[in-house]
N, C-alpha and C positions, 0 to 999 in steps of 0.2 A: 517859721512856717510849721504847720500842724500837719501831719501827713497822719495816714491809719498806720496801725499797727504793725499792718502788713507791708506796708509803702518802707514805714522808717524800719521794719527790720532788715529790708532788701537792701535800703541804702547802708545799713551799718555792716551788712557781708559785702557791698560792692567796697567799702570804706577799706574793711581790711582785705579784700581779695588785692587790693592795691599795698596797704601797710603790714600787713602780719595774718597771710592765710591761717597761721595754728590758731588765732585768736577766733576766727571765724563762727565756730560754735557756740559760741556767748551771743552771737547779735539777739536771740529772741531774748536771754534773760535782760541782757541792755535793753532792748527795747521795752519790754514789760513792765520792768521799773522805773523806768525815765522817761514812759510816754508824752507826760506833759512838760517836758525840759528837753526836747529833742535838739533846738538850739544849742543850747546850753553841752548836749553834749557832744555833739561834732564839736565845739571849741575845746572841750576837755580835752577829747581825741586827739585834735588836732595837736593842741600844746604839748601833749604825750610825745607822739609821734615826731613829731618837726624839732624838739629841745637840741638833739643833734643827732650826727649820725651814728650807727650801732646799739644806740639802745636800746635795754631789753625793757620792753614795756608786760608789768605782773597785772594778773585780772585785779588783784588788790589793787595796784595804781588804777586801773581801768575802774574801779566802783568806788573807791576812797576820794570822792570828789564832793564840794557843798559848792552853793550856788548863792551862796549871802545867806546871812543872818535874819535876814527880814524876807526872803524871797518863802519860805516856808516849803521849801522843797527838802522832801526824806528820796533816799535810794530807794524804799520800798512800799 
């Protein structure tokens, strides 16, 4: 799904108002850079997040994500 700008930042603060309040002030950069892989990156997140419990998830693990070799998506 393609949400605006505004939509997929809101979803990625409700994402971590659930997973990691401190993370919370990144959703506009995440959103910015990743508009058009907004899929793509709720499943980053998710995989982040879900791997097990306790971990510290780094904004570096939150942006150091590729999405295929062929899909031609950059983080910026």
């Amino acid at each position: 799904m393609h949400r605006s700008l505004e939509d997929f930042e809101q979803k990625l603060k409700e994402f971590f108002d659930r997973h990691d309040p401190d993370k919370k002030s990144i959703s506009h950069a995440i959103a910015k850079h990743f508009l058009n892989h907004q899929d793509e990156v709720f499943e980053h997140l998710s995989d982040l997040y879900h791997e097990k419990e306790g971990i510290h998830v780094t904004e570096d693990s939150i942006f150091n994500t590729s999405f295929g070799p062929s899909s031609g998506a950059t983080p910026y």
